[in-house]
C-alpha positions in Angstrom: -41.5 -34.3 -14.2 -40.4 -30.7 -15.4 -44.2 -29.1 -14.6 -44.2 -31.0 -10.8 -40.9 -29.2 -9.6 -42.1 -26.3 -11.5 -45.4 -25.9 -9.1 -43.8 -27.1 -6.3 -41.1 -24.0 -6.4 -44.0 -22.1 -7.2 -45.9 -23.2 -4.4 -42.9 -22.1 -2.1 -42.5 -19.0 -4.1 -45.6 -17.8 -3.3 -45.8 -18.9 0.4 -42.6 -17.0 0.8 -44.1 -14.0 -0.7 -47.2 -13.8 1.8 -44.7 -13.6 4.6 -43.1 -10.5 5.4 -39.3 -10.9 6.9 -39.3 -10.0 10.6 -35.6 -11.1 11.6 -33.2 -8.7 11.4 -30.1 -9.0 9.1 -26.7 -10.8 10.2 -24.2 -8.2 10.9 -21.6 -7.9 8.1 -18.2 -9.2 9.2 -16.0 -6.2 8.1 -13.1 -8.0 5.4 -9.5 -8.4 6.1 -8.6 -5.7 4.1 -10.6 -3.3 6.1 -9.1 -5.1 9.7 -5.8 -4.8 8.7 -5.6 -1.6 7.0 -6.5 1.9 8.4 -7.2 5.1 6.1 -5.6 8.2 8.3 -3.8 11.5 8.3 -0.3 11.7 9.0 2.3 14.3 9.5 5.5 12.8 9.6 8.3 13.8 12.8 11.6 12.2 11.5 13.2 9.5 9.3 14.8 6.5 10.8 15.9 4.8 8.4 16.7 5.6 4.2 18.3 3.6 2.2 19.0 2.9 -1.9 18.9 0.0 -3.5 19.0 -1.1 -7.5 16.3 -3.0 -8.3 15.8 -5.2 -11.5 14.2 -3.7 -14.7 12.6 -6.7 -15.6 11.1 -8.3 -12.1 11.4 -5.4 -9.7 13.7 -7.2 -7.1 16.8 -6.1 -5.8 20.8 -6.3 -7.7 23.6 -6.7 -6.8 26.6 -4.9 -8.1 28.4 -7.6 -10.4 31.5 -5.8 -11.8 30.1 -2.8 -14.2 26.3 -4.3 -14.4 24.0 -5.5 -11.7 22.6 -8.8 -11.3 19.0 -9.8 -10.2 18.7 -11.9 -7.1 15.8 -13.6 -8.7 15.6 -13.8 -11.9 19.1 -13.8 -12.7 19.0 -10.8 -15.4 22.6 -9.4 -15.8 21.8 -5.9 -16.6 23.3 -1.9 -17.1 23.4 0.4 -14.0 20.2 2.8 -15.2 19.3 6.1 -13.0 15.9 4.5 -13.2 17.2 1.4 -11.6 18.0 3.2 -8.2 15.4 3.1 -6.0 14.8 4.1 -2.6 12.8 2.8 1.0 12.6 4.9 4.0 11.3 4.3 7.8 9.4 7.3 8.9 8.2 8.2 12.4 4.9 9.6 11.9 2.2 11.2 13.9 -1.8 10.3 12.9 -3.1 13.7 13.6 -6.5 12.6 13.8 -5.6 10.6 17.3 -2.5 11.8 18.2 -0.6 8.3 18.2 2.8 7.9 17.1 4.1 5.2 14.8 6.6 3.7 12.5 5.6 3.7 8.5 7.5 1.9 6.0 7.7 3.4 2.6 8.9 1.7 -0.6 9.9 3.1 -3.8 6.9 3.3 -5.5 4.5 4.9 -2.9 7.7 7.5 -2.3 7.4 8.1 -5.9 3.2 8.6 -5.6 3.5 10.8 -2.2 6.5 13.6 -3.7 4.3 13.6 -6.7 2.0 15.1 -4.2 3.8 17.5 -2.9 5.1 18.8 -6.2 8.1 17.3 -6.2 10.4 14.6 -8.1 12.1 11.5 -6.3 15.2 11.4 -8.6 18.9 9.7 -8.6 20.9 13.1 -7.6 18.5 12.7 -4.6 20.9 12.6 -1.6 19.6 10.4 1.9 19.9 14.1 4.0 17.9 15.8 1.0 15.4 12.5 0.9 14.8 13.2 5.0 14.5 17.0 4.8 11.4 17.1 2.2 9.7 14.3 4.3 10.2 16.1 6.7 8.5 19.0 5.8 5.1 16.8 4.9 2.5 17.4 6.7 -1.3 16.4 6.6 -1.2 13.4 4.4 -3.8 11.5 3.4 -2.6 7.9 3.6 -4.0 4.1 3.3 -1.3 1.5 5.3 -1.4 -2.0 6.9 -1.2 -2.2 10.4 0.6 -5.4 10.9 3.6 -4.4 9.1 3.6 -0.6 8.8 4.0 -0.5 5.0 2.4 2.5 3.2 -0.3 1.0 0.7 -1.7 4.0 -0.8 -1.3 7.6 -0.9 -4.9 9.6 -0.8 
């Protein structure tokens, strides 16, 4: 029974081979990654919004202040205030220099951390909200990665 399939597909095989492809391709649908993210240059034109937060050595989450130590909101952890702990979002208005549009970008702690890396400079605790919003505002030409349906920063380039 083995040898009969065996010929058969070969049979097909070689049928298939003698016939040259004259369709063209399907399209490829882009992914969802690639519809709901857009690679750009910004220059950013003011900060809306800055704000600190603690946020949990162990899960990342947010504290709250719970007499001298923080507690996590999710897993519970009762911990020591750390100057690592404090950690820092920001709303930006931006401007993508490549079309000239205008828009809001959300930036979390770790991407603020990647982007002052970038520009030679350290995100620390002594970090006031007026020193935060004049270095961001100094940036320009940024070569970013962020999601269009929320306006978070994903990546900096």
């Amino acid at each position: 029974m083995w040898r009969n399939i065996c010929e058969h597909c070969e049979g097909r095989l070689q049928n298939t081979r003698n016939n040259k492809l004259t369709e063209n391709l399907a399209e490829i649908e882009p992914t969802l990654m690639e519809m709901t993210t857009k690679d750009t240059t910004i220059s950013i034109i003011g900060v809306k919004t800055t704000s600190s937060y603690h946020a949990c050595s162990a899960c990342g989450k947010t504290t709250e202040q719970s007499g001298k130590l923080l507690k996590c909101n999710s897993c519970k952890l009762r911990q020591r205030v750390t100057p690592e702990s404090k950690h820092w979002f920001v709303r930006v208005f931006a401007q993508d220099t490549n079309t000239n549009t205008n828009f809001y970008l959300n930036i979390f702690h770790q991407q603020l951390v990647k982007l002052f890396e970038t520009k030679n400079k350290q995100l620390h605790a002594a970090l006031t909200e007026e020193d935060l919003g004049d270095i961001l505002t100094e940036i320009d030409d940024l070569k970013i990665t962020y999601n269009l349906a929320d306006g978070k920063l994903l990546h900096v380039n």
